[in-house]
N, C-alpha and C positions, 0 to 999 in steps of 0.2 A: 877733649871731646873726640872720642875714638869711638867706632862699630863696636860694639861688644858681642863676643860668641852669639850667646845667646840669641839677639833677637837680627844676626846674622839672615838669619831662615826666612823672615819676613822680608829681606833686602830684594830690588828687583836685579838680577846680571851684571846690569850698570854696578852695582854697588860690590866695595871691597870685599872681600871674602866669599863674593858668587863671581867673581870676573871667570870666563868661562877657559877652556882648556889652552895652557900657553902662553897667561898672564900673569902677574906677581900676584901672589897671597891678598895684599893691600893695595894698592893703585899699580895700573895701569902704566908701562913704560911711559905713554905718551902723558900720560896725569902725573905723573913723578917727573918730567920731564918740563911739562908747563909749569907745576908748583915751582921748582929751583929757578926757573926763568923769573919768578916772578918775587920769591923772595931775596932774589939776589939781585934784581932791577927799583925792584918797590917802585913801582909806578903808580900812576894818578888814576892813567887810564887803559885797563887789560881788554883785549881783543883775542877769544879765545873759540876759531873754527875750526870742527871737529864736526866726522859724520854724525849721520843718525846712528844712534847702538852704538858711540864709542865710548860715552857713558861722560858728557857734557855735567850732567848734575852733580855727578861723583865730586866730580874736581871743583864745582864753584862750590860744594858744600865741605870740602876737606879744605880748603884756600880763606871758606869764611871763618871754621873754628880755627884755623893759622891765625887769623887778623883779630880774633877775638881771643885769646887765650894772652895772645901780647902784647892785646888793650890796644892795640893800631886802630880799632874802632870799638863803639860801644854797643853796636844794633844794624841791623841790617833789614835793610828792603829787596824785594825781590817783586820784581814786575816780569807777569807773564801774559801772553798773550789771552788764553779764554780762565772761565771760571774754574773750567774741569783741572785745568794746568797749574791754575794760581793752588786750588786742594791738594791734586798732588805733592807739591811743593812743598807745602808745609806736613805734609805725611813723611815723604823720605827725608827732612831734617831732624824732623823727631828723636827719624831712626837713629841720627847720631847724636843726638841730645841739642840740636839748637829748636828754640821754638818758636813759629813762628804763626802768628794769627790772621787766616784767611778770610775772617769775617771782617775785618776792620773796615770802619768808613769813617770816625772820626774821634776826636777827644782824645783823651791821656791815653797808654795803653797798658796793661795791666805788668805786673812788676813780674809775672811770671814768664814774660814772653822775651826775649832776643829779637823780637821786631816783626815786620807784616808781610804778608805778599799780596799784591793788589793785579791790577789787570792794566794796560796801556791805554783801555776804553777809563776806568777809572782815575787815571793818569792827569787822563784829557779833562774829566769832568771839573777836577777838585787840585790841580795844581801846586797852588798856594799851601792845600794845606800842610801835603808833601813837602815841598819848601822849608815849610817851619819847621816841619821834624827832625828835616837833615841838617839845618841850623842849630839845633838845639842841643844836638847830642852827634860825637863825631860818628858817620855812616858808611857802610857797604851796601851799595845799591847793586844787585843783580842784577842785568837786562836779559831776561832768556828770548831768543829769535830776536836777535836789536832789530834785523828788519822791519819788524812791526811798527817799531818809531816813526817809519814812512810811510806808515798806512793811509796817513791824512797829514797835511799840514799841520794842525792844530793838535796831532798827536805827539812828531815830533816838537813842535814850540811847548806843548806843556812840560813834555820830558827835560827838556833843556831848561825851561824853568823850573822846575820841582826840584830837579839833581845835580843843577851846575854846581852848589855848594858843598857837595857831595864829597867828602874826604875821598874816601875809594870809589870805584865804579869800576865794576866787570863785565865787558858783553860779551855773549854768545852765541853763537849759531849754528846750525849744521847743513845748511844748505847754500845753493849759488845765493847769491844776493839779488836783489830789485833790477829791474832790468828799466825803471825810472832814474833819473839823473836827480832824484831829489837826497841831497847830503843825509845822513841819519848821524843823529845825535852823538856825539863822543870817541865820532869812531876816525879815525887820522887817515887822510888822502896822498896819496904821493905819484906826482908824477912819472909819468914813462917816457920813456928815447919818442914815442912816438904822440907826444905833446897829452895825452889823458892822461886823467888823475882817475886813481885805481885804490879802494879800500886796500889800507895795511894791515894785515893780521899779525898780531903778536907771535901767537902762536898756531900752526894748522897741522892737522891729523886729517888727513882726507881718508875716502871712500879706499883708495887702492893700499893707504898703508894700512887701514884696519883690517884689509882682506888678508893680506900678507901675514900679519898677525894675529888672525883668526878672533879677531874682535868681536868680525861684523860676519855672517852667511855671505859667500856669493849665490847672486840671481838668475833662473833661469827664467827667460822671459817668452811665451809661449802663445805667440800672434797668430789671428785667427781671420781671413778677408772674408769672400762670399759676395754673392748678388745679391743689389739695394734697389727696389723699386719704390718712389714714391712722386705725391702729387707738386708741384708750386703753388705759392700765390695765384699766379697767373693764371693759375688752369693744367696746365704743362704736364704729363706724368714723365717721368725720366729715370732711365735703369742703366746702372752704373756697377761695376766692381768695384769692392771696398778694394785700396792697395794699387789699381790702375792709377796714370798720370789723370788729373783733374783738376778744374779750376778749385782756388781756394773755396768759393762759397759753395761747389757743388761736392768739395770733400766733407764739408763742416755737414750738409744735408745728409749727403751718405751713411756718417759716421750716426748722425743723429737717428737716422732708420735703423741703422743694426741697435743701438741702444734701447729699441724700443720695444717693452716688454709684451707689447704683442704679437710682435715677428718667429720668426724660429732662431735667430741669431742668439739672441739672449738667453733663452732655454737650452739652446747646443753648449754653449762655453758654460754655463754655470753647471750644466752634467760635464761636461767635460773635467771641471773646476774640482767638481764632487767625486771624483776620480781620481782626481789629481791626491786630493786631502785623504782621500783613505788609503793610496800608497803610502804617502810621506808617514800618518799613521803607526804603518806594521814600524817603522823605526824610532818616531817619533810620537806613544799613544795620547797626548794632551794637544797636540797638533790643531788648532785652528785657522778658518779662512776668514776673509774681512772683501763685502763690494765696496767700493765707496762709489755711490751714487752719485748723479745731478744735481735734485731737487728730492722733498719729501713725498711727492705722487711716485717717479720711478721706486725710488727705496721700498716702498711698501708694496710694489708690486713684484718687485727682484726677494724680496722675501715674502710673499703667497709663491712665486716660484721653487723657492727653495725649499717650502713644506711640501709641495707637492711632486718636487721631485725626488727627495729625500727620503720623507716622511716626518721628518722632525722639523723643530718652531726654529727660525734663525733671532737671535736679538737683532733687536730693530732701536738705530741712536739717532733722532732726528733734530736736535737742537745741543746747542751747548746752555745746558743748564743742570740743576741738580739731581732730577731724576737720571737725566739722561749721564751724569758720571758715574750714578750708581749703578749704572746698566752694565756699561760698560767696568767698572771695577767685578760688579757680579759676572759677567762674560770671563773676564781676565784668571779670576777664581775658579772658574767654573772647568769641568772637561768639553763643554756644547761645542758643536762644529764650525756653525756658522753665525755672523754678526755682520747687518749692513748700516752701512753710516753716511749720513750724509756732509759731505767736507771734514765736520771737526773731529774728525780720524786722522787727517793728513799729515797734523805734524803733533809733534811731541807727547802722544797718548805711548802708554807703556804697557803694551800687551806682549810679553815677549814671546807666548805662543803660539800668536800671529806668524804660520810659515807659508799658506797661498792666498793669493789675491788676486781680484777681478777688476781692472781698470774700466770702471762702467762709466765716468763722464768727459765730457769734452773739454774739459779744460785742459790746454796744453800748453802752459808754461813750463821750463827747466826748473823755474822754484817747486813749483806745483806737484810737479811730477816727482822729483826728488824726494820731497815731504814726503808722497804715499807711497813710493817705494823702500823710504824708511823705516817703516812700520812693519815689516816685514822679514827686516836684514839682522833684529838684536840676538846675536848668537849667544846659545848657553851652553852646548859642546858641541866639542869637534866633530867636524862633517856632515853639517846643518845645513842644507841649502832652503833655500827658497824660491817661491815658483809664483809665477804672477802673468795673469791673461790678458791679454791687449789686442783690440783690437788692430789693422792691418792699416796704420796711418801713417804719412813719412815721420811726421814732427816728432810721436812717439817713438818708432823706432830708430830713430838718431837719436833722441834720446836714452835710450837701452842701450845703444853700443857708446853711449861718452860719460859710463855712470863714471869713470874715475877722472875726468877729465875735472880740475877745479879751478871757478872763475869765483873773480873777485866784480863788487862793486863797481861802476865805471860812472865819472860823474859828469863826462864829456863824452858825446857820441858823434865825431864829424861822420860825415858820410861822402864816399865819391857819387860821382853824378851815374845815378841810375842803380846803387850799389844797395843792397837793403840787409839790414841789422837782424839776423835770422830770432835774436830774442827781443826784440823793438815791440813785439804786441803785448806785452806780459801786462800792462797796469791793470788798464781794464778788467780782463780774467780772473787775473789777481783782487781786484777788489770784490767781484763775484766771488771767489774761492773762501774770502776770508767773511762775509757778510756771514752777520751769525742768525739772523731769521731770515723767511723768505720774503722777498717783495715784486710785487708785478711789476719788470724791469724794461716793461714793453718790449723784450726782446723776440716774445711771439711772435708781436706783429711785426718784426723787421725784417725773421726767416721763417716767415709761417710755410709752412707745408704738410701736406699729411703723409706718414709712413704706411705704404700698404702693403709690399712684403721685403720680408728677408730670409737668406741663407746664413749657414756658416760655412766654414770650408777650411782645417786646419791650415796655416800656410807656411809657419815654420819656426823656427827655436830659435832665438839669440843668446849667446853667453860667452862672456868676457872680449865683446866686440867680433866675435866668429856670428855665421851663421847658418843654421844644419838644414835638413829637412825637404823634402818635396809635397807638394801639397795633398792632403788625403781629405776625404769625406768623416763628418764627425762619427764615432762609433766604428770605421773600418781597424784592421788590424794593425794600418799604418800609425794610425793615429795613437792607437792603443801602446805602440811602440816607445811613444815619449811621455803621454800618460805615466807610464809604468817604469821609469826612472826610478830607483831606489835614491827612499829619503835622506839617508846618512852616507856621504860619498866624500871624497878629497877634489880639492878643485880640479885638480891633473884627470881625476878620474871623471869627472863629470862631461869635460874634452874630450876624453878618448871613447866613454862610452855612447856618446852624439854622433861622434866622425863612424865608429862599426856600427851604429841603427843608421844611419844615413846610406852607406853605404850596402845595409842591407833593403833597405828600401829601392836605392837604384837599379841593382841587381833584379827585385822581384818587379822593376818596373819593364826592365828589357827582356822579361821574359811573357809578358802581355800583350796580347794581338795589339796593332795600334785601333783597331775600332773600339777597344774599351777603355783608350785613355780621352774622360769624359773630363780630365782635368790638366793644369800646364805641367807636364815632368819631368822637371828640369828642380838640379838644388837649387836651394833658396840663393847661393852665390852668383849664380848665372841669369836670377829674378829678382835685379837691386830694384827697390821701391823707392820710387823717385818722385817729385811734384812737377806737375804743370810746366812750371818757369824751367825745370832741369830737364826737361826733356825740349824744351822748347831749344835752350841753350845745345842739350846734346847736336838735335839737328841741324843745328848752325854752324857747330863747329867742321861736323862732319861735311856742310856743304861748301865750307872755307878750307878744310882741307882738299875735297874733292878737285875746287878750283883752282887749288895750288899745284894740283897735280895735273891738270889740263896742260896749263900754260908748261909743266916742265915734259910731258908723256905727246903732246900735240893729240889726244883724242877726245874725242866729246865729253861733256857731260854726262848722258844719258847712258853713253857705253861702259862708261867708268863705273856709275850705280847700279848698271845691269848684271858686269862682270863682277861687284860686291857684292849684291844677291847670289849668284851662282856660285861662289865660293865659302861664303860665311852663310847665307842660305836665310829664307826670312821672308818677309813683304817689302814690298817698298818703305822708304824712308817714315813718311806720312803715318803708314802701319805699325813699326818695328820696334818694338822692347829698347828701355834704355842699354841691357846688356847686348842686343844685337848692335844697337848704334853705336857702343862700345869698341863691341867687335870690328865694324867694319870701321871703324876709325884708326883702331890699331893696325890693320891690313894696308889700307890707304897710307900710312905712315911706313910701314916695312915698305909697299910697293917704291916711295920717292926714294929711301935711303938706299936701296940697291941701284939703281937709277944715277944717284950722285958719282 
């Protein structure tokens, strides 16, 4: 059971014979690499993490005809998370001759098939009958995103009862893990020096080795703050800068005003967006972008936006169900520009000509995030990047700068007193993220307010943990500047060509009277986005240093912060930027060390 020429051309990237510039003919260094680990172990139970785009299906489906050609089983299951996923699945087996039936829900199954792919929610429902089947005939069970296992109790307990019988079993995934402490099914724990038990992966391909190997696109990520005026509950109106320190709940309202398709925030970045796409375009002409939305109300109004700023229809995918896969495989087919979706874009859909993307909802988990910036990364040749808009939020842009950073599963979380677990809020969100219809979650009423206006305000580039840029007005020629990034570039290149627009931007900024700097201009390095608690923290430190320096300099307090004003230059502490309070921390630090 091999790809054959021929229907090669139907294969998505992922698949042998399209892996894109760099890779072997037929599998994947790191696919060739997990197959020998695993025919030379024959284990019970395979754990195989690998990005988004590094072609996870390849390998579970060249590893099932391995185990089937040498009778190690006789059928195989493959459990996916939505319906769209479980079609897929049985479409790229096809492609190499195993066959698998998506319709299944019960009785014998037809002698033509190699076995089923079912869904996790299907899992849950019908258990037992799963159970029998694996009993009955020796089996390869697929788990793609095993995550999912976690999604509810009763999803993992079905899974563990349907597959414990299960000859073989393969999980997969490409993302961080659950950031819950609930075990997921099959998958093996191993303690650390520092007493938690940490999912063991058999095998891992992360984000940084598939960049290096030109698997995956690297991302530019192109954040966007501006001023958020809106109302409370209470009455309250309150106007805020998106990217300013703020309290958590006054970030999450912020965020939720720029989101809101009736401000100018949203309009700004999806022309921006629309910009973006017809660069990447001149190199890339089937180049498509993808929002991924909230809810089904924003979706539909982020695409009346996109007709009328375009002039053309975007597909619109608001459920995971039948229509809406063939929307999306028609998008995927298709040359159209634009497509918005609400969540079940996130993970595992195969649009490889997805290269810009609009980060339009709040959900901000590291799972979450990962997923939708996945969709974005599946490289098909060299010098493909990709480009994705994000709003000016701490969580998110700590996320952007740790896309290669890989965590595992943790299924003990001590905590020190006072210390807080930066990804401890993920279930919640996560269960919102993965809910496949909508339901009134009474979350209105718990942050009801109304959005009355918004700006945009470019604010600056991220890429491969750098970050460029000074802040410019949407449509200025600054802005235009990073817009207009050529699509087809080498990563090296995409560095050097940010650090010469950055630095032509400064230049053209020190040549501007200061009355018409109407915004902060200064590089994005010198304007870390920080929260609340970090600047709360910054001031502290700084005032613990200050006082260290009293007792060893014998002068005041107040002379001390006055003479760090005057030299590092600013507002008072109360006032002053995380990178001033930086500054003058550093300054108080050289001040004691000459001193000694």
């Amino acid at each position: 059971m091999t790809t054959t020429a021929a229907s090669s051309h139907h294969l998505s990237p992922a698949f042998p014979g399209r892996a894109p510039w760099g890779t072997a003919n037929k599998l994947r260094a790191w696919q060739q690499g997990a197959m020998e680990k695993y025919v030379q172990e024959q284990p019970r139970d395979f754990l195989a993490v690998a990005t988004p785009g590094a072609g996870k299906t390849t390998f579970a489906l060249t590893l099932a005809s391995w185990l089937l050609h040498h009778h190690v089983v006789q059928q195989v299951t493959v459990v996916a998370p939505t319906e769209h996923l479980k079609k897929q699945w049985a479409e790229a087996a096809a492609r190499i001759g195993i066959k698998l039936d998506p319709e299944y829900s019960a009785g014998p199954l037809g002698k033509d098939y190699h076995g089923v792919a079912v869904t996790y929610a299907g899992v849950g429902v019908r258990p037992m009958l799963h159970r029998n089947r694996v009993e009955q005939r020796k089996t390869l069970v697929i788990l793609d995103e095993i995550h999912h296992a976690g999604d509810s109790k009763s999803w993992g307990e079905a899974c563990l009862e349907a597959f414990e019988p299960a000859t073989r079993r393969l999980a997969l995934t490409g993302t961080p893990f659950r950031s819950d402490t609930n075990p997921i099914p099959f998958v093996t724990y191993e303690e650390g020096n520092d007493g938690i038990r940490r999912s063991a992966a058999d095998y891992t391909y992360g984000y940084g080795n598939a960049l290096a190997d030109h698997v995956v696109r690297p991302v530019i990520f192109l954040s966007y703050s501006g001023q958020m005026r809106w109302r409370t509950k209470a009455g309250d109106e309150i106007a805020a800068r998106l990217g300013e320190p703020m309290t958590k709940d006054a970030i999450s309202q912020a965020w939720r005003t720029a989101l809101d398709p009736r401000g100018e925030w949203m309009p700004s970045v999806l022309r921006a967006a629309d910009q973006r796409l017809t660069e990447v375009r001149k190199a890339i002409p089937d180049a498509g972008a993808l929002v991924i939305a909230s809810d089904q109300e924003s979706a539909r109004a982020y695409a009346k936006l996109i007709r009328e700023i375009t002039g053309n229809k975007a597909t619109l995918v608001l459920s995971d169900e039948a229509a809406a896969s063939k929307r999306i495989d028609d998008f995927s087919a298709s040359n159209d520009r634009w497509m918005v979706a609400v969540r079940m874009v996130s993970e595992g859909v195969d649009v490889p000509r997805l290269a810009v993307g609009v980060y339009a909802t709040t959900i901000s988990t590291p799972l979450f995030f990962a997923q939708a910036v996945g969709r974005f990364v599946r490289s098909r040749r060299r010098g493909e990047t990709a480009s994705v808009f994000l709003p000016t939020v701490p969580d998110l842009l700590t996320f952007a700068n740790e896309m290669e950073v890989e965590r595992d599963h943790a299924l003990d979380k001590p905590k020190k007193e006072g210390e807080e677990d930066p990804y401890a809020e993920s279930e919640k969100e996560m269960e919102e993220a993965n809910r496949e219809e909508d339901e009134d979650t009474g979350e209105q009423e718990q942050f009801a307010f109304e959005a009355l206006e918004s700006e945009a305000v470019f604010d600056r580039v991220l890429y491969d943990g750098a970050e460029f840029g000074m802040q410019a007005h949407p449509g200025s020629e600054e802005e235009q500047d990073y817009l207009g990034i050529p699509g087809l570039l080498e990563p090296d290149q995409v560095q050097l060509l940010l650090q010469k627009r950055q630095a032509r931007q400064i230049a053209h900024s020190r040549k501007k009277p200061d009355t018409e700097a109407d915004l902060l201009e200064l590089p994005a390095e010198r304007r870390p986005v920080v929260s609340h608690k970090e600047m709360m923290e910054l001031r502290k430190q700084l005032n613990t240093m200050v006082s260290a320096y009293v007792h060893q300099s014998g002068k005041p307090h107040g002379v001390i912060h006055t003479e760090l004003r005057r030299v590092c230059g600013g507002p008072p502490s109360a006032e002053a930027t995380a990178g001033q309070l930086r500054q003058r921390i550093a300054k108080v630090q050289e001040w004691a060390t000459r001193m000694r």
